[in-house]
C-alpha beads as a LAMMPS data file, in Angstrom:
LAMMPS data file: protein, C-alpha beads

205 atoms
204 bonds

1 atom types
1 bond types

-500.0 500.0 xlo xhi
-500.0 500.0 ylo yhi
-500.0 500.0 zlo zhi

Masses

1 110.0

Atoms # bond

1 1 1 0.000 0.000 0.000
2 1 1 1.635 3.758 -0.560
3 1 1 0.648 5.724 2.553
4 1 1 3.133 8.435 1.702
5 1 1 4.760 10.152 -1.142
6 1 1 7.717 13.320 -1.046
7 1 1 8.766 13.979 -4.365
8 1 1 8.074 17.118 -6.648
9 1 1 4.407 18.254 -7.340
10 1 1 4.291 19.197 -11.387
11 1 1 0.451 20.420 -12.055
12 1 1 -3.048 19.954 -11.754
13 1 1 -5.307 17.909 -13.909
14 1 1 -8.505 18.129 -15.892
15 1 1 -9.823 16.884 -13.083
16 1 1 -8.137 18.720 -10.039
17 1 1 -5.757 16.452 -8.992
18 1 1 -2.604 16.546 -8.665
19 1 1 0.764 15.059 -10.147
20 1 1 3.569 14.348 -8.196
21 1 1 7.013 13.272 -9.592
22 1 1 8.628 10.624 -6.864
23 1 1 12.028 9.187 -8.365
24 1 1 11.021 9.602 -12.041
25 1 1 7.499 8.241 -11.764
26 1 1 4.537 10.417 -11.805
27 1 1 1.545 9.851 -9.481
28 1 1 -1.958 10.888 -10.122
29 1 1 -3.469 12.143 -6.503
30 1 1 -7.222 13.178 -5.642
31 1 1 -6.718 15.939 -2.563
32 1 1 -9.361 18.097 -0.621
33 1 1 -9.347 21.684 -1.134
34 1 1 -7.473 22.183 1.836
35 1 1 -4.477 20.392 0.015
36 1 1 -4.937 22.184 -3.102
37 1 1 -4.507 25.842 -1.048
38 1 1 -1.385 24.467 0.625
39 1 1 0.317 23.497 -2.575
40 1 1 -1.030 25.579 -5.746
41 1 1 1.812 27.869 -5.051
42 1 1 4.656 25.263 -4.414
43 1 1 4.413 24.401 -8.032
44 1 1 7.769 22.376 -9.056
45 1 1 8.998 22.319 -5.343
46 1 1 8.956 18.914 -2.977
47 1 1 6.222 18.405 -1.144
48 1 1 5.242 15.678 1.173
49 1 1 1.316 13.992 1.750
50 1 1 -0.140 10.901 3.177
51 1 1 -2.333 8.996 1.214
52 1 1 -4.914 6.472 0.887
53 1 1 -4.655 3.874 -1.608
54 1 1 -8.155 2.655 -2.764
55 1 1 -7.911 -0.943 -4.895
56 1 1 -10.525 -1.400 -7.448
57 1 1 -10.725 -4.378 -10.196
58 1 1 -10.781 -1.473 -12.682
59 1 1 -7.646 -0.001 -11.182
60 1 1 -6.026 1.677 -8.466
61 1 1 -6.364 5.305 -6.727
62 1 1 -4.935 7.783 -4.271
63 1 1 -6.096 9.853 -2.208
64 1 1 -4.152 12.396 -0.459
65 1 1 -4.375 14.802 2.993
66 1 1 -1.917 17.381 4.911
67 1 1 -1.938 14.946 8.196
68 1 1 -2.354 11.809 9.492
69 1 1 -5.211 13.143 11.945
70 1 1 -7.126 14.284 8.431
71 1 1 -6.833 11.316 7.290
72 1 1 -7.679 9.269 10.139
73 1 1 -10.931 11.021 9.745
74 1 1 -11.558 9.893 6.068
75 1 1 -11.018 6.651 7.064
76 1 1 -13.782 6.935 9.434
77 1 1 -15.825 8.564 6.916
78 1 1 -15.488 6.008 3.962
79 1 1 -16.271 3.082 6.724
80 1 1 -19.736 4.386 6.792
81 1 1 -21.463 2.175 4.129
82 1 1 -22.550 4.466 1.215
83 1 1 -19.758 6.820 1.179
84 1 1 -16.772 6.127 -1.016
85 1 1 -12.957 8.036 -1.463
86 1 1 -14.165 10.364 -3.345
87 1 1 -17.372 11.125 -0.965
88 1 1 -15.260 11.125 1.452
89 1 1 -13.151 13.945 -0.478
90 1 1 -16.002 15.475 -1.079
91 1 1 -17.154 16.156 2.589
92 1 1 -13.434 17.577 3.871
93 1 1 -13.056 19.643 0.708
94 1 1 -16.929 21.218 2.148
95 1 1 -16.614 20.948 6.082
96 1 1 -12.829 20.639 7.713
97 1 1 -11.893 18.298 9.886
98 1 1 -12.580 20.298 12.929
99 1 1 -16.291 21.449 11.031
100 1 1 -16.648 17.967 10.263
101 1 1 -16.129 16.630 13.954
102 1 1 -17.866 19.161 15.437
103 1 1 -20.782 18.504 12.901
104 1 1 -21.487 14.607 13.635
105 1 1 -21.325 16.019 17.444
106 1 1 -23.918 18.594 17.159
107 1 1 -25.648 15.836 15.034
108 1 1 -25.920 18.896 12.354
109 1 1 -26.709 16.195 9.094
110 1 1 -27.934 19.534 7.127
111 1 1 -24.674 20.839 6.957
112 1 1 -22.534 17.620 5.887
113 1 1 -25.207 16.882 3.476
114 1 1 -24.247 20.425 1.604
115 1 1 -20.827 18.345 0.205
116 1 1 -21.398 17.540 -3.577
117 1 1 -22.946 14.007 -3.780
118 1 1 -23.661 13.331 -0.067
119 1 1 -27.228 13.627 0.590
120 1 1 -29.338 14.387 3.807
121 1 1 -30.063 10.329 4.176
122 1 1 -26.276 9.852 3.760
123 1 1 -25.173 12.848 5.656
124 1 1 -27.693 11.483 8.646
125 1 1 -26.344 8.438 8.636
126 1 1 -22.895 9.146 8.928
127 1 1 -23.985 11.183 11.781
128 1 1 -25.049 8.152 13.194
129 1 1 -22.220 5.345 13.198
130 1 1 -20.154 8.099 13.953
131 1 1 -21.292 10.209 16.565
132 1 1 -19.847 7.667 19.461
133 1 1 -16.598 7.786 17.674
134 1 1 -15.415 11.113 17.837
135 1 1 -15.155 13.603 21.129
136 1 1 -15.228 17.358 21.468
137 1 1 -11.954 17.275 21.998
138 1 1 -11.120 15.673 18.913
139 1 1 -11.830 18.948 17.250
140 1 1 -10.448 21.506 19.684
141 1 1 -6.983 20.098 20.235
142 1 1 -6.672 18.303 16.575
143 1 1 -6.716 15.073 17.749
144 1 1 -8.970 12.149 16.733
145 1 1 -6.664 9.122 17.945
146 1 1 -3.330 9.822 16.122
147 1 1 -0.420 12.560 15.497
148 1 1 -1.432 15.375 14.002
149 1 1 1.986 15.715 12.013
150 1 1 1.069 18.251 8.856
151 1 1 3.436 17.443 6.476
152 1 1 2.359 20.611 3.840
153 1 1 2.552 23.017 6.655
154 1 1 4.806 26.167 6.952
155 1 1 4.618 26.097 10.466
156 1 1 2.901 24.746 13.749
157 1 1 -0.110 26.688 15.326
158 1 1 0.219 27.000 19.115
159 1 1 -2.544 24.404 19.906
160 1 1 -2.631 25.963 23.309
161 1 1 -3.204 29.668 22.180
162 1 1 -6.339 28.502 19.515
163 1 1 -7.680 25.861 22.221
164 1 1 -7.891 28.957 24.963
165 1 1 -9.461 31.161 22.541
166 1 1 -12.369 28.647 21.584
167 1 1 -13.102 27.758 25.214
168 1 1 -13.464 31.053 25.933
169 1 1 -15.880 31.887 22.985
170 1 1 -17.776 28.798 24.239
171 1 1 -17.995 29.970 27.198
172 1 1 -19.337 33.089 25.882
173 1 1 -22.418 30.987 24.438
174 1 1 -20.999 30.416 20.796
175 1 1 -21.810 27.220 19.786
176 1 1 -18.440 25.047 19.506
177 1 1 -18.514 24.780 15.442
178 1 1 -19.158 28.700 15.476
179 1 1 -16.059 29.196 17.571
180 1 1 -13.793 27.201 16.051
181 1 1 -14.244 28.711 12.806
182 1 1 -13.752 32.012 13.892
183 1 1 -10.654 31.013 15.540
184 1 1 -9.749 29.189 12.873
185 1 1 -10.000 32.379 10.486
186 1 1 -7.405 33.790 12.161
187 1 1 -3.871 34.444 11.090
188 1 1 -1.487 32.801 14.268
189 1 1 1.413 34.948 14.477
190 1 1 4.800 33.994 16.793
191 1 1 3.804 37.164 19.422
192 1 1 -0.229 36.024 19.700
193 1 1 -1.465 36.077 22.897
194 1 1 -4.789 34.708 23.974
195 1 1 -6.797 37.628 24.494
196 1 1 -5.467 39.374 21.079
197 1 1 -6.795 36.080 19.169
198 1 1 -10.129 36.248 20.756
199 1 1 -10.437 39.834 19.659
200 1 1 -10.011 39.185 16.197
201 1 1 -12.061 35.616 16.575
202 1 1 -15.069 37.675 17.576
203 1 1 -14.769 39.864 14.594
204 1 1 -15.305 36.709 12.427
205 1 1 -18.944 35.997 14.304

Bonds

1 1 1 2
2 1 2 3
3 1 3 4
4 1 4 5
5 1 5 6
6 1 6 7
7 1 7 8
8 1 8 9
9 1 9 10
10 1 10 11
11 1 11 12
12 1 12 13
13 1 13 14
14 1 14 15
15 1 15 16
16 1 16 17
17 1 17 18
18 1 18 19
19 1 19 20
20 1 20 21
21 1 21 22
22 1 22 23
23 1 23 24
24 1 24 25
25 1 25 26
26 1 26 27
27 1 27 28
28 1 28 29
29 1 29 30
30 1 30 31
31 1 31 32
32 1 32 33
33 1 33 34
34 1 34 35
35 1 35 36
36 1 36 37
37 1 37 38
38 1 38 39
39 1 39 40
40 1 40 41
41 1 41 42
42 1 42 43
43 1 43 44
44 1 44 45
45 1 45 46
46 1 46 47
47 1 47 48
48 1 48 49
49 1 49 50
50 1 50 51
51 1 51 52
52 1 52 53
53 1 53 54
54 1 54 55
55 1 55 56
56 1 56 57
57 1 57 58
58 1 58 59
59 1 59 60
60 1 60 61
61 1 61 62
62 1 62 63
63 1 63 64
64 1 64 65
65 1 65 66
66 1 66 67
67 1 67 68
68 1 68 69
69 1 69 70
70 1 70 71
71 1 71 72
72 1 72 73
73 1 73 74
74 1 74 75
75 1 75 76
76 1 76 77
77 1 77 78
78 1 78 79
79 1 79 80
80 1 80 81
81 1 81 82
82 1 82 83
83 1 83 84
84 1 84 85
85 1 85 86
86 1 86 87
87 1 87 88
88 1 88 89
89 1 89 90
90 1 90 91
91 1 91 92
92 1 92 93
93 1 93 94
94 1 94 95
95 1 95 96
96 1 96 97
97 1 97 98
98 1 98 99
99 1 99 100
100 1 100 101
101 1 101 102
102 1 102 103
103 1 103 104
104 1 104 105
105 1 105 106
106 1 106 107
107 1 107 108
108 1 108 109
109 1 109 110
110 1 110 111
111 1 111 112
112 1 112 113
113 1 113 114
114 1 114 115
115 1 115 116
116 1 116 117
117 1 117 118
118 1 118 119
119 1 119 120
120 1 120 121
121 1 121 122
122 1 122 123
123 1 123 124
124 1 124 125
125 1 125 126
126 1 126 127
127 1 127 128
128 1 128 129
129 1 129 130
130 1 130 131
131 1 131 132
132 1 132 133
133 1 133 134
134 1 134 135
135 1 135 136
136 1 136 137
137 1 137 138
138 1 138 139
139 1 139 140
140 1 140 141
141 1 141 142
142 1 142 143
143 1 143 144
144 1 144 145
145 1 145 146
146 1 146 147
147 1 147 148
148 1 148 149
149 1 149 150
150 1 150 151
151 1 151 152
152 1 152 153
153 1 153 154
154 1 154 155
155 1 155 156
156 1 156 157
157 1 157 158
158 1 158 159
159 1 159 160
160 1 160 161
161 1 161 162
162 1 162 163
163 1 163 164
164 1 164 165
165 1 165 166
166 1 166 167
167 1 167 168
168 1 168 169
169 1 169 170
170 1 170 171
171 1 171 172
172 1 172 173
173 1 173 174
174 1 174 175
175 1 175 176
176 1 176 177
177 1 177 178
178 1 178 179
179 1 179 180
180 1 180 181
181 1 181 182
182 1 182 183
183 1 183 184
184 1 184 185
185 1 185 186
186 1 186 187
187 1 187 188
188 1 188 189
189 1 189 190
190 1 190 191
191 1 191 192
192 1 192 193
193 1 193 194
194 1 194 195
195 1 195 196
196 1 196 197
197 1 197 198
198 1 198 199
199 1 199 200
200 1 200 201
201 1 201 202
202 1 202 203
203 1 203 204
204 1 204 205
């Protein structure tokens, strides 16, 4: 199985994914939209991704994410009968990981079922064989039962720093999705304190 490539990523498709050369051979890989905003300006520089291989009679596929931890996730999502790789792809290129978590806690089915091909009897059913399986604090510290080791990232957020500032929009009565968003929306700089995040979170509600 190839879980990982690192070689150089060459273009986009017709189709939106993405080529990477590894050691002479090019590899076709289907990535959310997350992925696609990481990379689209690293064109002809290395890059590293995890990936998911998917084995068909017809043929073979990959799949690709920024982390183990997103990842993780699709797994979870694509072992809910009726959803396949690329509905899987389909939901964290709509809802992040942390929108999607927070999502099949809040039971929210209305807003998964706004991905492309996942409908409100799918989206309400992945709500269901997966609400046991994920926490609150699976989306607040970026954790769902593995690393979180972002291989496409600059640099590391200060966990702490974003975990303070949604517990304390939380606490202000902003539903958890609603917070993390607005945290989420905001630009982590090296001299960020707590209290300068939440200011600029609440200007994102």
């Amino acid at each position: 199985m190839i879980s990982y490539l690192r070689g150089k990523y060459l273009d986009r498709t017709e189709d939106g994914n993405i080529i990477i050369l590894v050691n002479g051979i090019g590899f076709e890989v289907t990535v959310t939209t997350e992925v696609l905003g990481m990379i689209e300006h690293r064109k002809d520089e290395e890059i590293e991704i995890y990936t998911y291989m998917q084995v068909k009679e017809d043929g073979m596929a990959l799949f690709g994410f920024s982390s183990l931890d997103e990842m993780s996730v699709f797994k979870k999502i694509i072992g809910v009968s009726g959803i396949g790789p690329k509905g899987g792809i389909s939901i964290l290129s709509t809802l992040s990981r942390e929108q999607l978590i927070l999502a099949v806690i809040e039971e929210n089915s209305d807003l998964i079922s706004k991905a492309p091909g996942i409908g409100k009897k799918t989206a309400a059913k992945l709500v269901l064989e997966l609400k046991d399986k994920f926490k609150l604090s699976d989306a607040l510290n970026g954790n769902s039962g593995v690393e979180n080791t972002n291989v496409l990232s600059d640099a590391s957020t200060d966990n702490s720093i974003v975990n303070d500032a949604i517990a304390a929009l939380v606490s202000l009565g902003y539903s958890s999705q609603e917070s993390t968003k607005a945290v989420r929306a905001v630009e982590i700089t090296e001299d960020m304190t707590v209290d300068k995040l939440l200011s600029l979170s609440l200007r994102n509600i």
